[in-house]
N, C-alpha and C positions, 0 to 999 in steps of 0.2 A: 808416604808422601810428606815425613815430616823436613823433606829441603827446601822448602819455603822459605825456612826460616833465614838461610843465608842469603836468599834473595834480599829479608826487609830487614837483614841487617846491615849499617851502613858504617859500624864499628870500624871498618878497615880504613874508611876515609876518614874519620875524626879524630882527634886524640882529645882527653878530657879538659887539654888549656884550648882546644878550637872550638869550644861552646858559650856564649854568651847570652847569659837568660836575660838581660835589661836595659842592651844597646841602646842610649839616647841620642841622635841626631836630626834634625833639621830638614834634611831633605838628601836626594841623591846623592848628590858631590859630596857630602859631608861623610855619608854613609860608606862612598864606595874609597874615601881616605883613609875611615876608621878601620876599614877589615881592610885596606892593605897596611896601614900600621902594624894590625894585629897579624894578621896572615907573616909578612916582613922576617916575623920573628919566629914563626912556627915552619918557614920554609928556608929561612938565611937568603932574603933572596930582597933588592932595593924595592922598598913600600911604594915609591914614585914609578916605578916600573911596572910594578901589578896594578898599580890605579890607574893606568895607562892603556894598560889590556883591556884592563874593563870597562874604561869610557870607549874605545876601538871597538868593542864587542855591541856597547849598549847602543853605538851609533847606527849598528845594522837594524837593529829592533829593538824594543825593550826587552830584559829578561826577565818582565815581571809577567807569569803565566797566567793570572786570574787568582781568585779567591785569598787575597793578600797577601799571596807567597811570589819568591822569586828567585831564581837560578841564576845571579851572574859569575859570567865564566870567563875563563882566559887560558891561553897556554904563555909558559912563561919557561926563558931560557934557565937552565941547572936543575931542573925539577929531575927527579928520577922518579916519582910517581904520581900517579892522581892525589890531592891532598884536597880535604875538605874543610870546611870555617861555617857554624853556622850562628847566627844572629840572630833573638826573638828584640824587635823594638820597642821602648820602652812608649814609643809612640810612632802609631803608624803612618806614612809617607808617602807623599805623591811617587808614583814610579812608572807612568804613562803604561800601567800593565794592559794587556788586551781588553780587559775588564771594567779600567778605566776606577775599579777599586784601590784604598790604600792599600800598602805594603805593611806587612808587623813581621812578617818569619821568610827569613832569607840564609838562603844556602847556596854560600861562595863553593866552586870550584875552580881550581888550577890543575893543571896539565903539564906534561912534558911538552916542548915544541913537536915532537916527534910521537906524542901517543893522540896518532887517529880513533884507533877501534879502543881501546881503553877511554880513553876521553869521552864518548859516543854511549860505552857502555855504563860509563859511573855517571853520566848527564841523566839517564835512561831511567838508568835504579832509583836514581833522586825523583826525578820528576814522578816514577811513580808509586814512591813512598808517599811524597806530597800531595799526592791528589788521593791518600786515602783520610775519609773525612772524618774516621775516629782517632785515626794518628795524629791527623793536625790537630783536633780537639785536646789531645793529651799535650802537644806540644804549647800550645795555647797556654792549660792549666799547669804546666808543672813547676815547680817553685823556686828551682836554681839549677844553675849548670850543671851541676851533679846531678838532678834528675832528669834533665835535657838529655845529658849524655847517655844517662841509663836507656832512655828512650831509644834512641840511636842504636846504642850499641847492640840491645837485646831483643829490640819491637816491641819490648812491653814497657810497661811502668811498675815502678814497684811499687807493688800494692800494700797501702796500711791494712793491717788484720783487724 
């Protein structure tokens, strides 16, 4: 039973410049500018058009799910795949989550217009890497992008000996 592992790992949505361990903005709108700036450039795809998604997305609901995390998402035209971005806050943020807690770790998704059941599926993976409470702990503690991403990529952290 060791395929687990490819479940919690979320390595195929990230690449190591889609992690930012120190994000500092203000509030929502600021927030959901910076990771389409950042996103913009990791997708080729106009920043003012993924922030556009995700204000559309976030008017249905918030996609802040509780325990100061949050999933906003979007599908956006030219994607060819699910692509991930994710953000630890350098301070955390109102995000009208269910929980009515700040925000500090957030995990953008983008989608193809056309990937229903892949969409659905990497929302899925996310949401329940995030709601495991030793994961988020690490992600919490770890020290820079490069060990965010290490987290990501492998479910573990790398451990000092």
């Amino acid at each position: 039973m060791t395929d687990s592992k490819s479940m919690d790992d979320l390595g195929d949505l990230l690449s190591p410049q889609a992690v930012q361990a120190a994000l500092v903005v203000p509030n929502k709108k600021a927030l959901f500018q910076q990771l389409g700036s950042i996103a913009s450039k990791l997708v080729d795809a106009d920043s003012r058009m993924i922030v556009e998604r995700l204000v559309e997305r976030e008017r249905l609901g918030s996609t802040g799910f509780g325990g100061g995390i949050a999933i906003p998402h979007g599908k956006i035209e030219g994607l060819d795949r699910v692509v991930g971005l994710f953000a630890r806050l350098g301070q955390p943020i109102d995000f009208a989550a269910i929980d009515d807690l700040p925000v500090d770790l957030v995990f953008l998704l983008l989608s193809p217009v056309d990937a229903g059941v892949e969409h659905l599926k990497a929302l899925a993976r996310v949401s329940r890497r995030m709601r495991d409470k030793t994961f988020v702990a690490k992600l919490r503690g770890a020290g820079s992008d490069d060990a965010l991403y290490a987290l990501f990529a492998t479910g573990e952290a790398r451990h000092a000996a």
